[in-house]
Every structure is written in structure tokens, then in C-alpha cells.
N, C-alpha and C positions, 0 to 999 in steps of 0.2 A: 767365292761366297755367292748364294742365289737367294731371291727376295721369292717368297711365297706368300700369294693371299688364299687362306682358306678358312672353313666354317672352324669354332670354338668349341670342344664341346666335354672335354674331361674336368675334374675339378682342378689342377693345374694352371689347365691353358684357360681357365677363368680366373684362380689366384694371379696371373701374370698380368690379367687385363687391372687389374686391383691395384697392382704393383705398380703401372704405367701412368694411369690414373694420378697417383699420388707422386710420382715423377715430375709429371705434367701441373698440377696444381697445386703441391705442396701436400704435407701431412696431416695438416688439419684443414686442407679442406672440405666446405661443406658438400660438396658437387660430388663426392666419390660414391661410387654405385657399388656398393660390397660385395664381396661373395655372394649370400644368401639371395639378394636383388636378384645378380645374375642368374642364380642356377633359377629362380622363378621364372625368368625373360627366357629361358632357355624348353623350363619345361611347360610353359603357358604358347607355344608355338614362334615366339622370338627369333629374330635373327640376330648373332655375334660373329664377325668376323674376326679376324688376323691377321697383320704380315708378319712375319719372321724372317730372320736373318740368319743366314749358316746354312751347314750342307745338308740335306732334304734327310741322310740318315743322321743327324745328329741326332742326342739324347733328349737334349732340352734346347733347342733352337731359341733364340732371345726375339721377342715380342717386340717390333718398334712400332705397330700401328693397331689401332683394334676400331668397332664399330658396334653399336649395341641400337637394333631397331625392335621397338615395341610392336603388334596387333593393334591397330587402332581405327579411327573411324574421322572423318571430316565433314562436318556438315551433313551424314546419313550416309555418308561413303564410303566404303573400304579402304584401308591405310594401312603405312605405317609410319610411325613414327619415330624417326631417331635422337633418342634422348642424352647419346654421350657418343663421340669420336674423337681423335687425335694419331697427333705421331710425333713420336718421340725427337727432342729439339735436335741431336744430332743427326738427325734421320728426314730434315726438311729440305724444300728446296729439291725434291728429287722426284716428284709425283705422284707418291705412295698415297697422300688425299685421294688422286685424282684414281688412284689403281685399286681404292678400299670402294671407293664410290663405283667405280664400272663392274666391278666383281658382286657389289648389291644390286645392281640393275638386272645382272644375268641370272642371280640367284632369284628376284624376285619375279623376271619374267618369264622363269619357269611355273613358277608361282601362281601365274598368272595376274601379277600384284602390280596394276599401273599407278601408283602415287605414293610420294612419300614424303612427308615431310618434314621440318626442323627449325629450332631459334637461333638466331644469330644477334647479333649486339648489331644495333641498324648505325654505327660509330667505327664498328671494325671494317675498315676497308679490304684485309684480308681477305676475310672470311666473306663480303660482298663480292668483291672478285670472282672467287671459287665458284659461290653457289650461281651466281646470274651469268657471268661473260664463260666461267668454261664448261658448265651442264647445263648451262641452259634454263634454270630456276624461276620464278618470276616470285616477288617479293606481292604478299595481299594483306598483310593483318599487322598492326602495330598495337604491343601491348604495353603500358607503363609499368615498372617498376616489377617485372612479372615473378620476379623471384627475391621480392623485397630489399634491402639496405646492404650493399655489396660487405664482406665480409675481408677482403681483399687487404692487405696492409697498406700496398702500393694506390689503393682508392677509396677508404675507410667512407661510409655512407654513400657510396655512388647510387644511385639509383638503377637497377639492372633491366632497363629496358629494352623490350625483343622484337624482332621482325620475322615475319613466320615468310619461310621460304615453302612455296608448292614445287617439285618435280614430278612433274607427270611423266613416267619414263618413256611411252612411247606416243608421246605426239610431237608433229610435224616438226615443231620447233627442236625439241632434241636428239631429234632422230638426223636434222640438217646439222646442227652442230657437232653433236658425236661421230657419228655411224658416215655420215658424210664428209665429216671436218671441213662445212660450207664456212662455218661461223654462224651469225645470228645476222640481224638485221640493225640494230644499233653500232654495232661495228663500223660501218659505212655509211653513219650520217657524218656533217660535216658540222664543225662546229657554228656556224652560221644558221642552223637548221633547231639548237636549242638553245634554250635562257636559260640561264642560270641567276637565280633569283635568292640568291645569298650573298650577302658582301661581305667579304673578311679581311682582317688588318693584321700585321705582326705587333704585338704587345709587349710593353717592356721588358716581360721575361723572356721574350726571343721565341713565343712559341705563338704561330696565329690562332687567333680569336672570331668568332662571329661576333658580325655587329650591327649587322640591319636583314631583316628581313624583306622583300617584295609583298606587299599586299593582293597584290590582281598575279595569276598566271597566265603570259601572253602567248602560250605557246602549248602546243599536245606534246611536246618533249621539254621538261623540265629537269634543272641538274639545279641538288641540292649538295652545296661543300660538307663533304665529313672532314673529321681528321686524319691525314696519310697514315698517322702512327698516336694510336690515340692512348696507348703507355707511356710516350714522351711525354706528352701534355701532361697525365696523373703525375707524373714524376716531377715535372717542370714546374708548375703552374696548375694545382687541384682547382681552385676558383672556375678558372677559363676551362677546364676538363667539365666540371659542372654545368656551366653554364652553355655546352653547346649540348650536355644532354637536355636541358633543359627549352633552349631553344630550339631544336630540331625536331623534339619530341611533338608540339601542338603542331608544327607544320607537317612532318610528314603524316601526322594524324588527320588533318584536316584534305593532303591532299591525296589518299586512300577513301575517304567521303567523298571528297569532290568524284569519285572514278576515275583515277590514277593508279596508275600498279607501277611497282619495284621492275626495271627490267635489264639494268647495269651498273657496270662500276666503269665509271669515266678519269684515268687520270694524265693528267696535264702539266709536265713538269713536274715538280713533286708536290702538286695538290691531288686531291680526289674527289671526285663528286659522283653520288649516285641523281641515275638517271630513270625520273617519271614517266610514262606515257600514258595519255588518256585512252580507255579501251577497256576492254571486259578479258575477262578469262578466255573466253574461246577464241578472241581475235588473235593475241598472243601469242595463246598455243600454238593456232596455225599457224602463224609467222615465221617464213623463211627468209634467206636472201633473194629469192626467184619471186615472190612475189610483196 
């Protein structure tokens, strides 16, 4: 069997993306991006990827991974933006994120298309992971509730707040991570080097909770605790799931005001913490391990 990433582009291999979709989130979820969406994204200049599974002359090769990037714009800038990805839960664990993501880098630097970017739940450690420590992403905009009162059974009213990831696909920084496999520059600080300005306890239902925040930040490298696994909590303990959206949300808001950006996922035993740095966009970007 060979894994294949390639462009989307019949109405098929767009029904399958539909089909995956609704795998991934269930039947009635709201988040699914229909046929019709698609062939729009497709004929309005869109990027849709693929991986597939099976042998290259198969009939209908099966779909474990897709990727749907909008035409867009940031701040007066050329974009795009990726509005749906996944891969299929049997099909994790194996790199195909990381193989849907490099195969959009190539396509779009033919493109000549350097940015692109995406929402993530600023709570999901996973998906922080991905976007900052293995392409290199830097975390700039926090939105609350961006897509209103979760629909979710497993979190019935959460609050679905997002943190806007930028990938600039060819600067310094991920050009040392990818193309290089330097790593990044938070890699090799030592923990001595950041505060961590969160305190958390385990709570009688066995799941940690936040429960103080730091007033002052005494340091250009900030780690703020998320949840390892923040579906355990909803399942666990919905209050304490609530409540660290709720507490995380005016801090990391206040310290993207302050002049802090998203620029890792720190974890520690089996906590997690993302990690602040005071700094602007361009210092960032250029930020390798050599200097």
C-alpha cells in the first residue's frame, strides 16, 4: 500500500473530502464544508489537497487526509487561508498532518504564495504542538468565542475560542526548522530561562484545574499551562473545562497586547504549556538556532 498527497479536483475526490469530514466530526456536524463550498474553493482559485491510501492504479483509492485552503488576505496582504484539515483517526500518529502541510508549502511556493494561515483552539495542545514546534508557526491574534456556543455533545456551550496561527512559508525561521531540521530557538531554552505564570492543582475529580493567575510578567519568555488533553477535562469535569477557557482567555489576550506572540508548545511531564515571547513579527520570523 502507498500513501499519496495530491491536488482534489473531480467531484468524487471532493464528495470523499465530505465523507471524511463527517467521519471526523460526526453527522450533524456544523463545521462540514459541503460539496457545493468545495467545488466554489476549487473554482474561485482554492487549494484542496489529498492523501490516499492504496495502490496508485486503484479505482477509488480511500481518502485518510484532505486540506481545504481559501484566497485571502491579512491585514492588506496576500493569503491564504485554511479553513478545514484532518486525518482520518486510524490514519494518526503517522505524519500525514505533517505530509498534507509540506506538500501545501510546495504547491504554494510555486505559487509564489508566502503566508498562510489558520484557527486553532488556543486549549488544544495537539494542535499547538503541530503549528509552532514542528512548522514553525507563530501564534498573533486571539479571538473569543469566534464561532459562537460549541454545538459539541461532549462540551455543550463551550465557548469556541481561536488563536490565529501565521506560517510564513519562507522565512528564516521555517526554512531552519523544515528545509534544515535546525529546530527553532525555544527548543533550547532551559527551563530556568521561563516563568511560568499559571498555577494549577488537581481537583477532586482527578483532573487539573487552574487556579491563580500571576499579575506582573517577569520575564520575555512566558509559559502559560493549557490542558494536556482538554476532551478528558470536557468529559471529566465540564466546569474546570470552562473555566480554563475562561481564565486563559483574558490572559492570553492581554499578553498579545502587551507584545507577546505564540511561539511553542512546552511539555513537561504530562503538562503542557504554551510559550510567550516578547518581540514583534519580524524578529520571530528571523529567529533561528544560529542566532
Amino acid at each position: 500500500m502507498t500513501i499519496e498527497v495530491k491536488p482534489l479536483h473531480t467531484i468524487d475526490e471532493l464528495r470523499s473530502i465530505v465523507v471524511l469530514q463527517q467521519q471526523l466530526g460526526g453527522t450533524t456536524t456544523h463545521s462540514t464544508w459541503q460539496l457545493p463550498h468545495l467545488l466554489d474553493v476549487r473554482q474561485s482559485g482554492g487549494l484542496l489537497l489529498g492523501i490516499h491510501e492504496g495502490e496508485s492504479s486503484a479505482m477509488h483509492p480511500t481518502l485518510v487526509g484532505y486540506l481545504v485552503d481559501l484566497i485571502a488576505e491579512m491585514d492588506d496582504y496576500p493569503a491564504r487561508r485554511t479553513i478545514s484539515w484532518g486525518v482520518a483517526h486510524s490514519h494518526r500518529n503517522r505524519r500525514l498532518g505533517m505530509a498534507l502541510r509540506l506538500s501545501e508549502r510546495r504547491c504554494l511556493q510555486r505559487e509564489r504564495a508566502d503566508l498562510v494561515y489558520w484557527d486553532v483552539d488556543p486549549l488544544n495542545s495537539v494542535e499547538l504542538h503541530h503549528a509552532l514546534n514542528k512548522l514553525g508557526g507563530i501564534a498573533t491574534q486571539y479571538r473569543a468565542n469566534a464561532l459562537g456556543s460549541s454545538h459539541d455533545p461532549r462540551a455543550p456551550g463551550m465557548a469556541t475560542d481561536r488563536l490565529r496561527i501565521e506560517w510564513w512559508l519562507d522565512a528564516p525561521r521555517v526554512i531552519a526548522c523544515i528545509d534544515k531540521e535546525q529546530g527553532l530557538p525555544h527548543q533550547r531554552l532551559g527551563l530556568h530561562e521561563m516563568a511560568v505564570i499559571t498555577k494549577t492543582t488537581v481537583l477532586p475529580s482527578g483532573v487539573r484545574g487552574l487556579v491563580h493567575i500571576m499579575s506582573e510578567t517577569p520575564s520575555n519568555h512566558l509559559l502559560v499551562e493549557i490542558p494536556e488533553t482538554l476532551g478528558h477535562i470536557q468529559a471529566v469535569d465540564h466546569e474546570a473545562a470552562i473555566q480554563w477557557r475562561l481564565q486563559t482567555r483574558q490572559l492570553m489576550q492581554d499578553l498579545l497586547i502587551e507584545g507577546y506572540l505564540g511561539i511553542g508548545n512546552i511539555h513537561q511531564g504530562e503538562r503542557s504549556f504554551l510559550l510567550f515571547k516578547k518581540g514583534t513579527r519580524r524578529s520571530e520570523l528571523s529567529a533561528t538556532p544560529d542566532n
